[in-house]
C-alpha positions as CSV (number, residue, x, y, z in Angstrom):
1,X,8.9,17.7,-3.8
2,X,8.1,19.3,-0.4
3,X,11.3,18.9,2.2
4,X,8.9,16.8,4.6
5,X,5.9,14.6,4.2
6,X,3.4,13.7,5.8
7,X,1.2,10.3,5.5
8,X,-1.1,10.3,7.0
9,X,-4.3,7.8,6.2
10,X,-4.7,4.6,7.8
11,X,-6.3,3.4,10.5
12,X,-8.7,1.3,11.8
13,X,-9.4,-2.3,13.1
14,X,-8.2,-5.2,11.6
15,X,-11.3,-6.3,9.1
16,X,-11.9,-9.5,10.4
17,X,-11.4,-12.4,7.6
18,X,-13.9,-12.4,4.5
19,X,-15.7,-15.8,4.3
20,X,-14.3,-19.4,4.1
21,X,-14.4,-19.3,0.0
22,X,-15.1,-16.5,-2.4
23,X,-17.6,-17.5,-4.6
24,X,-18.1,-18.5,-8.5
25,X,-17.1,-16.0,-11.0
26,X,-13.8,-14.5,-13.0
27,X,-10.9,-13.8,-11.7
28,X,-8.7,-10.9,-11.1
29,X,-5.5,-10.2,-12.6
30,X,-2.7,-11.3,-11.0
31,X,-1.5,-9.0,-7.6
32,X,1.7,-10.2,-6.0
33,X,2.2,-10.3,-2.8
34,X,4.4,-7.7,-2.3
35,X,4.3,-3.7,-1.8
36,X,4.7,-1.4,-4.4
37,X,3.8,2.2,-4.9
38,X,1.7,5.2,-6.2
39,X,1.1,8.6,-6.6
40,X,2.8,11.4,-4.5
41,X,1.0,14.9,-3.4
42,X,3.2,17.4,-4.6
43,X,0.4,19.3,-5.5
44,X,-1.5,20.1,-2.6
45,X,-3.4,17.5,0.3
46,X,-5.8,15.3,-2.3
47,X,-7.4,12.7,-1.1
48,X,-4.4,9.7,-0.2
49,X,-2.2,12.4,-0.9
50,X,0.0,14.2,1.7
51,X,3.4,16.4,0.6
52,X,3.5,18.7,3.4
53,X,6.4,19.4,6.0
54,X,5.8,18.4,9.7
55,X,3.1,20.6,11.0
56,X,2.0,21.6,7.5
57,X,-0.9,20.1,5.5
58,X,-2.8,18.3,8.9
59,X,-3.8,20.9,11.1
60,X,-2.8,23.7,12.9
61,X,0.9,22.3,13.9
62,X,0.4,18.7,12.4
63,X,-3.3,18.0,14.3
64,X,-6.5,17.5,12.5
65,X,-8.8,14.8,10.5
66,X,-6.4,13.3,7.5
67,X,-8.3,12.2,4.5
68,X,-7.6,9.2,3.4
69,X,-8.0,8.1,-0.3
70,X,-9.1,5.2,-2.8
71,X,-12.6,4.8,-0.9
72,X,-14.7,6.1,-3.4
73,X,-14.7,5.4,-7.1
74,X,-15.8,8.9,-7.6
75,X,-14.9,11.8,-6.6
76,X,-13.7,15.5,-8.0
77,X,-16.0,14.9,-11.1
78,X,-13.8,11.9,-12.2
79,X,-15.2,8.2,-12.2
80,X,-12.7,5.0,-12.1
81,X,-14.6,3.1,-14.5
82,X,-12.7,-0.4,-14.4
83,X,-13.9,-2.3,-17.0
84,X,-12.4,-5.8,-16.2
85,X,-14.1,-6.3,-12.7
86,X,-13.1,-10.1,-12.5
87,X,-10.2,-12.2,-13.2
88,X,-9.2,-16.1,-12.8
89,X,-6.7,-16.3,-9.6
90,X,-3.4,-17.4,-11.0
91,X,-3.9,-16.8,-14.9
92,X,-3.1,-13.6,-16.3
93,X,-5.5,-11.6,-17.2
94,X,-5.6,-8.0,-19.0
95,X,-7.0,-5.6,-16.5
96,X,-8.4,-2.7,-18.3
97,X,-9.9,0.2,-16.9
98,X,-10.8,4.4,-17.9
99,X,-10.8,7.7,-15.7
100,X,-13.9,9.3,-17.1
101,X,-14.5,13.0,-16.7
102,X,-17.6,14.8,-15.4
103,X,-19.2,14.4,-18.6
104,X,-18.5,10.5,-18.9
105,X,-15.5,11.4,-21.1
106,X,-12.4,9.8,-21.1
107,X,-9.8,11.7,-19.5
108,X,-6.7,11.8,-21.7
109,X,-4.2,14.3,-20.2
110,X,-2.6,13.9,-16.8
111,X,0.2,15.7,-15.1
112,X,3.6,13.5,-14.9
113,X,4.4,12.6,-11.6
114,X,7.2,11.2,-10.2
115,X,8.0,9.9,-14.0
116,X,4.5,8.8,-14.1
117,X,0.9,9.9,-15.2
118,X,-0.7,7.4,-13.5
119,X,0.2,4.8,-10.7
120,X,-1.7,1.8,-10.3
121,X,-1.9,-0.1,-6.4
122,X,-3.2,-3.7,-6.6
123,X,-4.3,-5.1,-2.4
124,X,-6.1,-8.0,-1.1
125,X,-8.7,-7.1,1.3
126,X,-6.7,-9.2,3.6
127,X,-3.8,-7.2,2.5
128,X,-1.7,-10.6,2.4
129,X,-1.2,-9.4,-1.7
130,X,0.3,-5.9,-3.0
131,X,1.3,-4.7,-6.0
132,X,2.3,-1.7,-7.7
133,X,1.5,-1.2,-11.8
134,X,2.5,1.0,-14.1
135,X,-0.5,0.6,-17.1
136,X,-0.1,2.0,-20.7
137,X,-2.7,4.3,-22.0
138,X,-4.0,3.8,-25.3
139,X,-5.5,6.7,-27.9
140,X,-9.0,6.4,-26.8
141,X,-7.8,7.4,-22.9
142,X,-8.3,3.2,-21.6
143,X,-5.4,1.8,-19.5
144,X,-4.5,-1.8,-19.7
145,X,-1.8,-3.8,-17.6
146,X,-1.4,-7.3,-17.4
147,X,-2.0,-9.0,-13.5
148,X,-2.2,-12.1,-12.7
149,X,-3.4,-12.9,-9.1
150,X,-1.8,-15.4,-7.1
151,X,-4.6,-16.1,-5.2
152,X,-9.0,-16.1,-5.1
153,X,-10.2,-13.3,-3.2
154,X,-11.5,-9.7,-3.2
155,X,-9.1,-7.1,-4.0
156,X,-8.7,-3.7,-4.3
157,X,-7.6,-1.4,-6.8
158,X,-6.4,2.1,-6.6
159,X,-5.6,5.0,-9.4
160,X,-3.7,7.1,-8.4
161,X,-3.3,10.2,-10.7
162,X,-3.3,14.1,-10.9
163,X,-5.3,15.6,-13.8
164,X,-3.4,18.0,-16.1
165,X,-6.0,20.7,-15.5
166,X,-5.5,24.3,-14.0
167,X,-5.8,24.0,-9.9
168,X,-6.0,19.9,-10.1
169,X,-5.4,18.0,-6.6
170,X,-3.9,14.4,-6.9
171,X,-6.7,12.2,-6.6
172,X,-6.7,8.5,-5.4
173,X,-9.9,6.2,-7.2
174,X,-10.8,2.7,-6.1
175,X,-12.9,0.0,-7.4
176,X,-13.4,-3.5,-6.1
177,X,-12.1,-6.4,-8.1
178,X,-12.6,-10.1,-8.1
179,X,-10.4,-13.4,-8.0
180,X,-12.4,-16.3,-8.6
181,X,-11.6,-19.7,-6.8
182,X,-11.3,-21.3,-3.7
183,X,-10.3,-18.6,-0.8
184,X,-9.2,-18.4,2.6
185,X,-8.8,-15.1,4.2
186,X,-4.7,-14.6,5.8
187,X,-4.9,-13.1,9.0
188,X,-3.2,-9.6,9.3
189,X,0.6,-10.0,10.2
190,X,1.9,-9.2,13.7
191,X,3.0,-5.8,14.4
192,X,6.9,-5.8,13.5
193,X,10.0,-3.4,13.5
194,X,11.7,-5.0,11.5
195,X,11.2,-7.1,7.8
196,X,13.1,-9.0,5.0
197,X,13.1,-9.1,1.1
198,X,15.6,-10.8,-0.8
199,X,18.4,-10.6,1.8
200,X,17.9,-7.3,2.8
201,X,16.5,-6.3,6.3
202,X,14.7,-2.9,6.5
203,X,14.1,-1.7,10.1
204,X,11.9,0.9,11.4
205,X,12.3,3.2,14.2
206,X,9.2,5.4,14.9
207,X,5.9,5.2,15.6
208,X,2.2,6.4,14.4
209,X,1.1,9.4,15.8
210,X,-3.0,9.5,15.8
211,X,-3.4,13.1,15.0
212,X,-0.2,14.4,15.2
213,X,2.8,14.0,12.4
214,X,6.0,12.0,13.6
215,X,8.6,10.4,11.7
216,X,9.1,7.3,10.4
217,X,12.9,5.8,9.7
218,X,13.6,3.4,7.7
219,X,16.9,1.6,7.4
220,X,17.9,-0.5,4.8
221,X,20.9,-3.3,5.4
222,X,22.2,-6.3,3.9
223,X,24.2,-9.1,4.9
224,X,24.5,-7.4,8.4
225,X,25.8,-3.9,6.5
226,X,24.0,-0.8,6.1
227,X,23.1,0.0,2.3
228,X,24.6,4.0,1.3
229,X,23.7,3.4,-2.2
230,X,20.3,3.0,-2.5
231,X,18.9,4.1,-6.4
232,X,16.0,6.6,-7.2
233,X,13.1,5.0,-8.4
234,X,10.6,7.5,-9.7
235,X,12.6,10.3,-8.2
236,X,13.0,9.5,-5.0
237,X,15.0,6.9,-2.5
238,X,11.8,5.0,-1.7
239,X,8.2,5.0,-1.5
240,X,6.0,4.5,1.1
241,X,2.2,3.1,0.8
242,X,-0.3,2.9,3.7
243,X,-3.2,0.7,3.9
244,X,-5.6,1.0,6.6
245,X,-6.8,-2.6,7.9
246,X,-10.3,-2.9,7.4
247,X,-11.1,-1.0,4.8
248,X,-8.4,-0.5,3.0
249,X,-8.3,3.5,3.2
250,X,-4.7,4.5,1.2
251,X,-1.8,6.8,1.4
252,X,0.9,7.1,-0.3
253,X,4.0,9.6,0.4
254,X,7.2,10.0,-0.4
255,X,10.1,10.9,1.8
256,X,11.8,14.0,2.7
257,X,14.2,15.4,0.2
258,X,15.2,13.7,-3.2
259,X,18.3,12.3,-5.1
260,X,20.6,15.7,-6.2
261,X,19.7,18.2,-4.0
262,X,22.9,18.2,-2.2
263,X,21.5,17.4,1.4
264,X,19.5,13.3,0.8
265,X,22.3,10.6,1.3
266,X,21.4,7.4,-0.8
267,X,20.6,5.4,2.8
268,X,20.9,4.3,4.4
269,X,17.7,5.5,6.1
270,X,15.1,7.2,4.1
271,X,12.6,9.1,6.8
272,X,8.9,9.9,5.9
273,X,7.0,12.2,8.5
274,X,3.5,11.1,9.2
275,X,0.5,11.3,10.7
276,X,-1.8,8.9,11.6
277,X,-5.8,9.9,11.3
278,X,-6.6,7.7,14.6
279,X,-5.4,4.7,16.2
280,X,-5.7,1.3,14.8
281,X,-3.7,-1.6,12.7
282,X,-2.1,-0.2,9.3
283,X,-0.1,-2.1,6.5
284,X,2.9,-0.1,5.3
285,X,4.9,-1.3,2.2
286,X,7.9,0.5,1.5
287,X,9.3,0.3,-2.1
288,X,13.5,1.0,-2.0
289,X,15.7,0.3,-5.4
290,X,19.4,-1.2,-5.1
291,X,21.6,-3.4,-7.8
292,X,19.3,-2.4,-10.7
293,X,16.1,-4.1,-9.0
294,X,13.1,-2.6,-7.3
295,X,12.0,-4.7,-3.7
296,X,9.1,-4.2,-1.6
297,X,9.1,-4.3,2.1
298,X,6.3,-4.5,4.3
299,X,5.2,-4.3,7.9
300,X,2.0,-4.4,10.2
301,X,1.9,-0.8,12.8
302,X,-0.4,-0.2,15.3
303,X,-1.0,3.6,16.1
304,X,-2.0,3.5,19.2
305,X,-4.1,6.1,21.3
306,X,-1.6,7.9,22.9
307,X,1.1,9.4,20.4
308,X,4.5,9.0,21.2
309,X,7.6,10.2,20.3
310,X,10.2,7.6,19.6
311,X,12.5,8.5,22.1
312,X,9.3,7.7,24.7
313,X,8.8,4.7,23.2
314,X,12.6,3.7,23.7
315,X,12.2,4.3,27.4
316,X,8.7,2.5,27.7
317,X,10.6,-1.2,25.9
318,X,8.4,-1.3,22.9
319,X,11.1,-1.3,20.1
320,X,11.5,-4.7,18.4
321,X,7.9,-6.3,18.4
322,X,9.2,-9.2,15.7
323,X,10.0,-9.6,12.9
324,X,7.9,-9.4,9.1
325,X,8.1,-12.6,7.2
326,X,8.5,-9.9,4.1
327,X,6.4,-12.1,1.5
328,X,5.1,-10.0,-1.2
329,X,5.0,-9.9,-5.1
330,X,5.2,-7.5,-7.7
């Protein structure tokens, strides 16, 4: 794990809300309405993938175009083929899908990251749902994983992997999937610093830089008291997933340092350095682990035009902006 990261992927207006009702069909398994994670770039700037120290991995000194991943269901010779494409909003459903290889072959060997070979991200398109999966693979290279979607809708759903072959990037698929039944679009949440999960507030001090990395802190308390015993979860004191409103462009990262190398404290702040690709409305969910038990916190940031550092944003007022409702499901 690189010292510093850099996530850098979102952006982009607020898609305005799909329809009144999503149409007849199947449904889609079962996504939860809070954040979870996915894969980390380690292993060099793939697509939704960025592992890189501040000024590293963006551009000369942290500048440049950031690519953003889970777009395409192709790309690097491998094809998300997701073989359930619809499921029945609130029953749960199987969702079975297969990476397929340049020759239509299913790939069956994948490089262990972050105690994983493969990480799965579940999203509404109105990004009102989130959910991070961990599917089994079977012998003949299929994943499965049960879902069951709390709502009708279009969804997204992301692989994110790295392929156990010599010079392999992390790679980031994405395939539409569908949640039959009545459906009315949630509009995106107000920008907030601050948001709450199961008694714990997690506050963010920071701000999206379009173009440029900056950091992102975030603090974990309950009950008022700062938490200094935050777990690892797949290596690392939390996880950090950006959506970009609109068209759901992903990112995930994960933050500097990790648990045992003698310099990370265990919160109560876990920092992420990022970089924003331009300026527009993003969804972060940030996935943290105390008491035995994984939560998911999310919030709404705008990157606006004009990067800032944080302390300029201190003197310009715009700290607190509200406050995140924190409703998700995993």
């Amino acid at each position: 794990m690189n010292t510093g990261l850099k996530i850098t992927a979102f952006t982009a207006a607020l898609a305005a809300a799909f329809g009144a009702a999503y149409g007849v069909g199947n449904a889609v398994d079962p996504v939860s309405t809070e954040p979870a994670h996915a894969a980390h770039a380690d292993h060099g700037a793939g697509a939704g993938h960025q592992d890189a120290a501040p000024g590293h991995g963006g551009g000369e000194g942290g500048h440049g175009e950031t690519q953003a991943g889970g777009l395409q269901i192709s790309e690097g010779g491998y094809t998300l083929d997701l073989e359930t494409s619809r499921v029945k909003a609130g029953e749960e459903t199987e969702l079975s899908f297969t990476v397929r290889d340049e020759d239509g072959q299913p790939l069956t060997s994948y490089r262990t990251e972050h105690g994983k070979q493969l990480h799965l991200i579940l999203a509404s398109r109105d990004l009102a749902v989130y959910r991070h999966l961990h599917p089994k693979r079977g012998a003949d290279g299929a994943w499965s994983v049960p879902v069951d979607l709390p709502a009708a809708g279009s969804y997204r759903v992301f692989a994110d992997f790295v392929p156990a072959v010599k010079g392999a990037k992390p790679l980031t698929l994405g395939a539409d999937l569908a949640a039959v039944g009545e459906y009315e679009p949630k509009a995106l949440p107000e920008p907030s610093r601050t948001a709450t999960v199961d008694g714990y507030t997690v506050t963010l001090d920071g701000s999206l830089r379009p173009g440029a990395s900056g950091t992102l802190d975030l603090k974990v308390a309950k009950d008022g008291r700062p938490v200094t015993d935050l777990q690892p979860y797949l290596g690392a004191y939390g996880h950090l997933v950006a959506l970009r409103a609109g068209d759901l462009a992903y990112l995930h990262v994960h933050p500097s340092g990790e648990p045992g190398d003698g310099a990370t404290e265990p919160g109560p702040t876990v920092s992420f350095a990022t970089t924003a690709p331009s300026s527009g409305s993003y969804r972060l969910f940030l996935d943290f682990k105390h008491d035995g038990k994984v939560r998911t916190a999310a919030f709404t940031v705008t990157a606006d035009g004009t990067a800032k550092t944080r302390e300029e944003a201190r003197e310009e007022g715009d700290a607190d902006t509200g406050h995140d409702d924190g409703t998700h499901q995993h």
